[in-house]
Backbone as a printed PyTorch tensor [residue, N CA C, xyz], in Angstrom:
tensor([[[ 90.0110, 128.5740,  95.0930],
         [ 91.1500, 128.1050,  95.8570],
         [ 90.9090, 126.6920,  96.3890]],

        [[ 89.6820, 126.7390,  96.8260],
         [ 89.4210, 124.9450,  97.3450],
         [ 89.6040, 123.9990,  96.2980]],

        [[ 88.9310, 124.6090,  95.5030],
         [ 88.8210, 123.3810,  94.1530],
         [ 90.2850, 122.7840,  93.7370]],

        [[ 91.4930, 124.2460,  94.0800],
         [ 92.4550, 123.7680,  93.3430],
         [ 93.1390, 122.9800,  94.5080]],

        [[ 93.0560, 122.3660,  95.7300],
         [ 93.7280, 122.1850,  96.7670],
         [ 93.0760, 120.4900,  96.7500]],

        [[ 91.8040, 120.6410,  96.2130],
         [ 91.1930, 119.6370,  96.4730],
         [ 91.7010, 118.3610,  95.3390]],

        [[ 91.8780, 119.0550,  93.5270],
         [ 92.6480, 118.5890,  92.8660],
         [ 94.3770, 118.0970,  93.0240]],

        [[ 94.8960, 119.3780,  93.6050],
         [ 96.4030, 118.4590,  94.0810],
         [ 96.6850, 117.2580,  95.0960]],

        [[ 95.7740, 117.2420,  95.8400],
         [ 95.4330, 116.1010,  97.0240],
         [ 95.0520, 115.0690,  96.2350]],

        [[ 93.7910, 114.8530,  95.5340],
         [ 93.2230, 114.0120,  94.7150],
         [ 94.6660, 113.7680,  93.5880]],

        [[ 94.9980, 114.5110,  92.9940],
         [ 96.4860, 114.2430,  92.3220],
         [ 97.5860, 112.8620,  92.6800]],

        [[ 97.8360, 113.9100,  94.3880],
         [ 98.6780, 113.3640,  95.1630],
         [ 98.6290, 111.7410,  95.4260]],

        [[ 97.3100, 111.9370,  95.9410],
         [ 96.9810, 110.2680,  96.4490],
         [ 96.7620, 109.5450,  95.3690]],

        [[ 96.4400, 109.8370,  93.9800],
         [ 96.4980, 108.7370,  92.8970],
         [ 97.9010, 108.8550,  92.4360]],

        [[ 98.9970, 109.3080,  92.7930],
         [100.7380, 109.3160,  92.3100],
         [101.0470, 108.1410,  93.7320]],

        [[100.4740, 108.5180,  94.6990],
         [101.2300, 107.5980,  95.6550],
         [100.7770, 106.2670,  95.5750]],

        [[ 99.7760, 105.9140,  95.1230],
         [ 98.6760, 104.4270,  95.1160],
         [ 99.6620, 104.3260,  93.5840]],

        [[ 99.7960, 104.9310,  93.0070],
         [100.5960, 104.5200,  91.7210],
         [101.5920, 103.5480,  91.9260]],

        [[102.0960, 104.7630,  92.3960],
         [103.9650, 104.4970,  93.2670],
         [103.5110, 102.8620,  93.7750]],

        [[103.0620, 102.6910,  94.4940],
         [102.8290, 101.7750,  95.6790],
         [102.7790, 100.3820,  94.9780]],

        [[101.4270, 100.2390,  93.6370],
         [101.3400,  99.2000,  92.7100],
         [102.5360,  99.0720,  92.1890]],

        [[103.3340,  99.7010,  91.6330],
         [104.3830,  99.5600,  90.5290],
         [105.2820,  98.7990,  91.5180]],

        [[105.5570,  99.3590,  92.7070],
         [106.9030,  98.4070,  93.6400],
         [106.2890,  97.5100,  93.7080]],

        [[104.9670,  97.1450,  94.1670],
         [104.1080,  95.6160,  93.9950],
         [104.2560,  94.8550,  92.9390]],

        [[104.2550,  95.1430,  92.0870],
         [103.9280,  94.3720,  90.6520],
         [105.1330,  93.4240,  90.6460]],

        [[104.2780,  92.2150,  89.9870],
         [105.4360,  91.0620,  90.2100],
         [106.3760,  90.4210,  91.2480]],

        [[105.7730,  90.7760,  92.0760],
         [106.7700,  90.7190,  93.2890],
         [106.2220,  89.3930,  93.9250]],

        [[107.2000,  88.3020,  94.0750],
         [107.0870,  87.5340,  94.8820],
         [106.8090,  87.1650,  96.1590]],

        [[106.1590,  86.0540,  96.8780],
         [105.7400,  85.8520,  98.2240],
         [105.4900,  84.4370,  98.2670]],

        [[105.7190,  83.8870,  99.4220],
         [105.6670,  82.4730,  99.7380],
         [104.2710,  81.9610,  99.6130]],

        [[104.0140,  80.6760,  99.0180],
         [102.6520,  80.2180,  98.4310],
         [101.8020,  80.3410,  99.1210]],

        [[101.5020,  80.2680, 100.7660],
         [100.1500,  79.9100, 100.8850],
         [ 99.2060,  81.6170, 100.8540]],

        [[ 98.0890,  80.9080, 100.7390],
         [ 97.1480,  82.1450, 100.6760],
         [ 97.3410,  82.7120, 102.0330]],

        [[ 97.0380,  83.8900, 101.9890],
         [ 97.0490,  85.2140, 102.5910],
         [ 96.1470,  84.9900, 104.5320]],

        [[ 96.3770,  84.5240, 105.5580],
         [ 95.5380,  83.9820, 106.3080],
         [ 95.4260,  82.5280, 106.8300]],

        [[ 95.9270,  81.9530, 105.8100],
         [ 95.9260,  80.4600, 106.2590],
         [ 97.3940,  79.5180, 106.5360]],

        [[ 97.2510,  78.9660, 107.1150],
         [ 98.0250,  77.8710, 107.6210],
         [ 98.4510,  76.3700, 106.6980]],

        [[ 99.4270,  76.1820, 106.8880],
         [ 99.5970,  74.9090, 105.7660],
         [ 99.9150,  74.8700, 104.2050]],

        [[ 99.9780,  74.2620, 103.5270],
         [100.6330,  74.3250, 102.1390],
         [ 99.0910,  74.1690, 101.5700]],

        [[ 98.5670,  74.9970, 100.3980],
         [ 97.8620,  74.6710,  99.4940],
         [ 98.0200,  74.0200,  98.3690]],

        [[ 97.5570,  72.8570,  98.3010],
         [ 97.5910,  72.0250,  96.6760],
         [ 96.7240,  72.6120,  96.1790]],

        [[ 96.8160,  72.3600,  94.5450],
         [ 96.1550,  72.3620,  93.5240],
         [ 96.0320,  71.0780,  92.5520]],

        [[ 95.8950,  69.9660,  91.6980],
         [ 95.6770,  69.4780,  91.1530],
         [ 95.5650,  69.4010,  89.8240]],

        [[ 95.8260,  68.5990,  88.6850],
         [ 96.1050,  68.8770,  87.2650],
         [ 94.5310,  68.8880,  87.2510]],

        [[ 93.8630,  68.3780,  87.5070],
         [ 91.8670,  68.4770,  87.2780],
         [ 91.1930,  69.6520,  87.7170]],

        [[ 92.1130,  70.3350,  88.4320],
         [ 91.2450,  72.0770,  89.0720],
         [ 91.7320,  73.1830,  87.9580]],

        [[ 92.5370,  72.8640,  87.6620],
         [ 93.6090,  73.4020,  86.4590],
         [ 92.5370,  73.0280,  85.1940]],

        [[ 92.2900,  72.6340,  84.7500],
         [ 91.6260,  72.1550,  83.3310],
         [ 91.1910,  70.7450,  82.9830]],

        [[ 90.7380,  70.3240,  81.9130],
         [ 90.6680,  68.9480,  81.6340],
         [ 91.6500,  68.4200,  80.8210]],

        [[ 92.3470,  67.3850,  81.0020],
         [ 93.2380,  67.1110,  80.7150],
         [ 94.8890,  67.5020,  81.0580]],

        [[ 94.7370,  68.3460,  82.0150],
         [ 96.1380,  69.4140,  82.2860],
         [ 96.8180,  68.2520,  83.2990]],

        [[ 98.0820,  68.1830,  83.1920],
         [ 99.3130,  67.4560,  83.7950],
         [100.0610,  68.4390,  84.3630]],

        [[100.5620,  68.1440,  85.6350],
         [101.1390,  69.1870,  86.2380],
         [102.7160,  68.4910,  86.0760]],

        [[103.7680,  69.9310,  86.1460],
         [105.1890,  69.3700,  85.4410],
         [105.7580,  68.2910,  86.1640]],

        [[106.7600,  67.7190,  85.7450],
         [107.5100,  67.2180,  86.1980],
         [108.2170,  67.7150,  87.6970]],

        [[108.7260,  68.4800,  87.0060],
         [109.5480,  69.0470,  88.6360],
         [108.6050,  70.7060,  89.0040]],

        [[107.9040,  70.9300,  87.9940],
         [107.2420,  72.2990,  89.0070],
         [106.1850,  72.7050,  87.7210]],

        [[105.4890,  73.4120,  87.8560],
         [104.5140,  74.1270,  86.9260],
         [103.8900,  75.6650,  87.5180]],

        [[103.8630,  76.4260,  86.2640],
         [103.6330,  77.6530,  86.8650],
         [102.1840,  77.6580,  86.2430]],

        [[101.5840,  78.5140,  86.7720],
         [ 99.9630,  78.4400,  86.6670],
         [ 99.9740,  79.7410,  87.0080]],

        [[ 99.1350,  81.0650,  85.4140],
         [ 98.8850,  81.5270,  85.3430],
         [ 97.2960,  82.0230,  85.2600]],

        [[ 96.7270,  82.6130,  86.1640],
         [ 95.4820,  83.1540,  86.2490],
         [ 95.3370,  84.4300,  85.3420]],

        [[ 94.6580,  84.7650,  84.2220],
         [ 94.2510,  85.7000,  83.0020],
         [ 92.7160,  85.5830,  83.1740]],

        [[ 92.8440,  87.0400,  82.4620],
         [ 91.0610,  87.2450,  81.9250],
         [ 91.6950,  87.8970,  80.5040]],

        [[ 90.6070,  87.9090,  80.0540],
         [ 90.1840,  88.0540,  78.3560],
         [ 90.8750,  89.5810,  78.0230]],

        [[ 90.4740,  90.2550,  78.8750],
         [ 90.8680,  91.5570,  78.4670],
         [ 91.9200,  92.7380,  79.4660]],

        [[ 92.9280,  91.5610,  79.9820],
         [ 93.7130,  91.5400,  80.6560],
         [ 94.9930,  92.3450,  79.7840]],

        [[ 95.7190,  93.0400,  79.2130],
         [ 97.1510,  93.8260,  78.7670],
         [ 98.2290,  92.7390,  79.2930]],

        [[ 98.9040,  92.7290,  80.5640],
         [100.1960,  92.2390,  80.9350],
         [ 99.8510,  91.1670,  81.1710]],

        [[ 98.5200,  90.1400,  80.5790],
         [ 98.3660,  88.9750,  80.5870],
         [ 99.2270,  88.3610,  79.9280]],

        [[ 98.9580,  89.1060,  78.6060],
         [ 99.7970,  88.1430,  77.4770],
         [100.9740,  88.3710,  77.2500]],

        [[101.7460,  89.3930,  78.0910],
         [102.9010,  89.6780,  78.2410],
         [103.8430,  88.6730,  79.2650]],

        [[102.7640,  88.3580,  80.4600],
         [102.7160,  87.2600,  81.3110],
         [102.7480,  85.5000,  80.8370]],

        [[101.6610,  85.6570,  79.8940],
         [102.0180,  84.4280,  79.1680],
         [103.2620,  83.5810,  77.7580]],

        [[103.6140,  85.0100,  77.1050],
         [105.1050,  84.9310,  76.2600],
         [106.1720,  84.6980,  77.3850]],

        [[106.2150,  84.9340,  78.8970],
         [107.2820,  85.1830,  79.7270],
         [106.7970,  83.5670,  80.0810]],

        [[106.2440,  83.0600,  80.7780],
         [106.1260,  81.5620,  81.6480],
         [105.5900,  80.7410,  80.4780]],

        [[105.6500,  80.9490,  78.9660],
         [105.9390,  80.4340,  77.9260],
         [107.4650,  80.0250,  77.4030]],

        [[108.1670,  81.1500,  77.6540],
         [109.4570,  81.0030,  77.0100],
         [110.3400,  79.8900,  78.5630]],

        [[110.0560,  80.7010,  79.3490],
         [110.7760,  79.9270,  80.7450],
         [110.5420,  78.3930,  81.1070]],

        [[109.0600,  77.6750,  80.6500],
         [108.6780,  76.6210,  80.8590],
         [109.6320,  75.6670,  79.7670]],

        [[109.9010,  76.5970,  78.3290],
         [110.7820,  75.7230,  77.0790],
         [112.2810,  75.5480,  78.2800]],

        [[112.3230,  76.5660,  78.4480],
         [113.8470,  76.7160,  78.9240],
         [114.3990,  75.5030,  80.0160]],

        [[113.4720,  75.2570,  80.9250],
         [113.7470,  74.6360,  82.1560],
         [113.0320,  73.6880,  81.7730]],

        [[113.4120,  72.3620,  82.3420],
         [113.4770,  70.9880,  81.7340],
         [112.2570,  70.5300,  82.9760]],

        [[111.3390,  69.9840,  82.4150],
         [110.0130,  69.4360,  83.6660],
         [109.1230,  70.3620,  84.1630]],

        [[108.8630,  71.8640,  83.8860],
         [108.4090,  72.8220,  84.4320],
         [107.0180,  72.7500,  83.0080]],

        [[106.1540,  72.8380,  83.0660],
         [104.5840,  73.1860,  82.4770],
         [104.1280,  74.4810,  82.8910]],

        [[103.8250,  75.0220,  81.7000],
         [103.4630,  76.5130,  82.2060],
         [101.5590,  76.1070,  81.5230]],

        [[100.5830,  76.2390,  82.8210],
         [ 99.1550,  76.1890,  82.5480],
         [ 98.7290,  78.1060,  82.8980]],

        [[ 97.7890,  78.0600,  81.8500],
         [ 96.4990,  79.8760,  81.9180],
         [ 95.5320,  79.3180,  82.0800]],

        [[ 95.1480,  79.7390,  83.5330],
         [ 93.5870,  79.5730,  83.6680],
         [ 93.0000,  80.7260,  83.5020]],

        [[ 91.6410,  80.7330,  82.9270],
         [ 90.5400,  81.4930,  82.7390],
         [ 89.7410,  81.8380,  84.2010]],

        [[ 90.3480,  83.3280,  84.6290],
         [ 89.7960,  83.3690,  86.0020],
         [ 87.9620,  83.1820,  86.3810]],

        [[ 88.1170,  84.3000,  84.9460],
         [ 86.4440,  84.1310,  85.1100],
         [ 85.5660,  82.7420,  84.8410]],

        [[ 86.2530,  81.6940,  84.3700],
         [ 85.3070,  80.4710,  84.3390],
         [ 86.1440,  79.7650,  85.3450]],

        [[ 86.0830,  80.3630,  86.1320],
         [ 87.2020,  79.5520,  87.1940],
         [ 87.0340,  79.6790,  88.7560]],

        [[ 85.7640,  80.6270,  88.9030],
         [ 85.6720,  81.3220,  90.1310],
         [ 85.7840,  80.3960,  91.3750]],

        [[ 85.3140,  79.5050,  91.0190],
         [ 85.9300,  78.5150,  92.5240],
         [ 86.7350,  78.2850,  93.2740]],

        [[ 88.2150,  78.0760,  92.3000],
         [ 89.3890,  77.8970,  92.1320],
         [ 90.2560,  79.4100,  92.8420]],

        [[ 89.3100,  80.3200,  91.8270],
         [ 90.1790,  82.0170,  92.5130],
         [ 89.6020,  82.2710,  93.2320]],

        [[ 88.5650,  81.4730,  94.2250],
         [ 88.1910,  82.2520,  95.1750],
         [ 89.0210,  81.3000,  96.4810]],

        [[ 89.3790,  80.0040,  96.8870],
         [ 90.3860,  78.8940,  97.1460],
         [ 91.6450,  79.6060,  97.0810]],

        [[ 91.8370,  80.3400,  96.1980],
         [ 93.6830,  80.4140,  95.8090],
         [ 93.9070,  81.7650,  96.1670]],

        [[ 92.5630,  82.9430,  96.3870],
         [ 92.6060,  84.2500,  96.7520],
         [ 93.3290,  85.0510,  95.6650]],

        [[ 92.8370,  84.6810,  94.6120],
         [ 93.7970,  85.4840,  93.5370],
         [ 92.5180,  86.6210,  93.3740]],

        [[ 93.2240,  87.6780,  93.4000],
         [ 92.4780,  89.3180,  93.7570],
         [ 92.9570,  90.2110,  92.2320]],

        [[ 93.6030,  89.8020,  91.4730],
         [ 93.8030,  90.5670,  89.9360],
         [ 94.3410,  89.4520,  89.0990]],

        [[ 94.4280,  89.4730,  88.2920],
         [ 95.3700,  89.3890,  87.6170],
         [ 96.2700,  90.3660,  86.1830]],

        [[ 96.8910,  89.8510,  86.2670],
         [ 97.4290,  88.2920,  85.8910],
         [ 98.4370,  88.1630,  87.4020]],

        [[ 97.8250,  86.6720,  88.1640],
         [ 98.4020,  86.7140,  89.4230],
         [ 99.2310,  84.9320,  88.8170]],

        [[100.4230,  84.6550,  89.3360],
         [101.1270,  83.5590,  88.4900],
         [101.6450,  82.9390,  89.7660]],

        [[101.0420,  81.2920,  89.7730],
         [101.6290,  80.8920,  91.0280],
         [102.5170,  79.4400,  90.4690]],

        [[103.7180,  79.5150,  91.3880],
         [104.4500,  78.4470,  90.8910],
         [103.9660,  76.9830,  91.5510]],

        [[104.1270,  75.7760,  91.5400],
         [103.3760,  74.5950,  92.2220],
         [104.4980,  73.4000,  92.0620]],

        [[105.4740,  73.4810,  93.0710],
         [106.1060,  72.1400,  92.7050],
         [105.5080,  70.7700,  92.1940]],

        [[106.1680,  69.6050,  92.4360],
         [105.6860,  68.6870,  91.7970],
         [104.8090,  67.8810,  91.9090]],

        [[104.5270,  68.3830,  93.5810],
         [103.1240,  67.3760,  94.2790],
         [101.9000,  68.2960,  93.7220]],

        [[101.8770,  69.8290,  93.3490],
         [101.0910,  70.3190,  93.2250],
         [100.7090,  71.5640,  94.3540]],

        [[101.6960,  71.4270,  95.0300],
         [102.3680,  72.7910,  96.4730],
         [102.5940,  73.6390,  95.8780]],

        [[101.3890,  74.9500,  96.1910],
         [101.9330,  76.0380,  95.8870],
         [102.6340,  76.4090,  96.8560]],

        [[104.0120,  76.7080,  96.1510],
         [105.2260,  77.3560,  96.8120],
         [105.5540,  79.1680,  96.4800]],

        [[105.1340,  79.6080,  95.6570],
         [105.6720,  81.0490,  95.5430],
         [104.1170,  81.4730,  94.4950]],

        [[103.9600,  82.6550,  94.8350],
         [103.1040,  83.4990,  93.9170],
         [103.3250,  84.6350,  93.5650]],

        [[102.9310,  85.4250,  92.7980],
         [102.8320,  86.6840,  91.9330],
         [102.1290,  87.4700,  91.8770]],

        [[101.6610,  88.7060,  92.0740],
         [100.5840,  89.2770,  91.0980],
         [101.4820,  90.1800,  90.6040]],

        [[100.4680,  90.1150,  89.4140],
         [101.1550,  91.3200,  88.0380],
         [101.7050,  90.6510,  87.3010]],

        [[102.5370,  91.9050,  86.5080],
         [103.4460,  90.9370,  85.6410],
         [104.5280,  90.8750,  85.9200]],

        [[105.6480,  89.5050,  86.3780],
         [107.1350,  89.0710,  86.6470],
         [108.2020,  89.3420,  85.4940]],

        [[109.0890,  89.6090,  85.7330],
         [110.1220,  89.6850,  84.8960],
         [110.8340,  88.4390,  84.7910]],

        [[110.9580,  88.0830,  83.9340],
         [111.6630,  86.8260,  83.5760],
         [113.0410,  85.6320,  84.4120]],

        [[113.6330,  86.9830,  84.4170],
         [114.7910,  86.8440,  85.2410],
         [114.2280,  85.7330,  86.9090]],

        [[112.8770,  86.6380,  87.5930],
         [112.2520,  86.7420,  88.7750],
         [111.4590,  85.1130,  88.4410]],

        [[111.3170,  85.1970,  87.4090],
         [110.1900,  83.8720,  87.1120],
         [111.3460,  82.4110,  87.5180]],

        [[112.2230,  82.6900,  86.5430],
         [113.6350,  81.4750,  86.6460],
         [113.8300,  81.5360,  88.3020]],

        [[113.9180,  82.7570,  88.9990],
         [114.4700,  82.7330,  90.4110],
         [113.5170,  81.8520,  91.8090]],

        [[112.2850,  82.3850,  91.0580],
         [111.3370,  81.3650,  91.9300],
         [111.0250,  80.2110,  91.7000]],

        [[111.2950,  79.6800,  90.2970],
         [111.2580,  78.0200,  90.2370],
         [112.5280,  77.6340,  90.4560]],

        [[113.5230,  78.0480,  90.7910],
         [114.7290,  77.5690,  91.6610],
         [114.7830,  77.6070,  92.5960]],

        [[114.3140,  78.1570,  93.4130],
         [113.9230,  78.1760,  94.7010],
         [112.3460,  76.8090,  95.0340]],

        [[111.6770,  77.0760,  94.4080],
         [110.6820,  75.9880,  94.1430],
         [111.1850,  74.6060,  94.3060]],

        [[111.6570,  74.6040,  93.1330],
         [112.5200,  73.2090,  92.7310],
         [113.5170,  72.6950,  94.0220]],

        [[114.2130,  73.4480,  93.9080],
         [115.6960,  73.4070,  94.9950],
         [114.9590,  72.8920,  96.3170]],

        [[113.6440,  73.7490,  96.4770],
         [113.0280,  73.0320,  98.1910],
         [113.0000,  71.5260,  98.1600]],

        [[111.3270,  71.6230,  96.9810],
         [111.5020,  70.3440,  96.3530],
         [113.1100,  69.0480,  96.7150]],

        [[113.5960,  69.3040,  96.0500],
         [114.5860,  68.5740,  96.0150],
         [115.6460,  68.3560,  97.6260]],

        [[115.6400,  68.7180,  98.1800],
         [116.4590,  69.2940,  99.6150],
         [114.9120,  68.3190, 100.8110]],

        [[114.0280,  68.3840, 100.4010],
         [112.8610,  67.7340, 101.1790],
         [112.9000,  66.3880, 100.6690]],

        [[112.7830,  66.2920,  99.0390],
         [112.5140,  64.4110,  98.8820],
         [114.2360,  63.8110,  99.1150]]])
């Protein structure tokens, strides 16, 4: 009788931690890291060698190698970066990157942060975004952008 009480509990609490990720996933939040004060930049040189940050915004995706909704993550802020005119979609390699994700507090990925044009992260992600959600936060991005200069 214990054993089986002990399994529906153990059940229970991995359906609700389920539940809990899935409403998480992709879900947007205002850029700065988690604790701190002020706008965080990033830079086209923390990003990679050679990387240019967009015109009017760039989304910057954090992946690892053996990541699933990475590359599901990257066909999505692939297709959206063609779509929208000045936007650069950069994948960083978390694991050769640890400096950077430990600065930006990215805790999984694939975590996707948008960076207007100075290089302000303005909105972030973890998981994977739906497309629709991706367009909604670089309009909002942008639109600040623009309403400030």
């Amino acid at each position: 009788m214990t054993q089986s009480v002990v399994c529906v509990a153990v059940l229970a609490l991995a359906s609700a931690y389920g539940l809990f990720r899935a409403r998480r996933d992709g879900r947007w939040r205002a850029g700065a890291a988690r604790g701190k004060g002020g706008a965080v930049r990033v830079s086209g040189a923390e990003l990679g060698e050679g990387v240019a940050l967009g015109e009017r915004a760039t989304l910057v995706q954090f992946s690892t190698a053996f990541c699933q909704p990475c590359r599901a993550t990257r066909r999505i802020l692939a297709e959206v970066a063609e779509l929208v005119e000045g936007v650069a979609h950069v994948e960083v390699d978390a694991e050769r990157n640890l400096e950077l994700v430990r600065r930006l507090e990215i805790l999984r990925t694939p975590t996707v942060l948008v960076l207007d044009a100075g290089g302000r992260v303005v909105r972030r992600a973890s998981g994977q975004p739906r497309k629709a959600d991706v367009i909604a936060a670089l309009g909002q991005a942008v639109e600040a952008v623009e309403t400030r200069g």
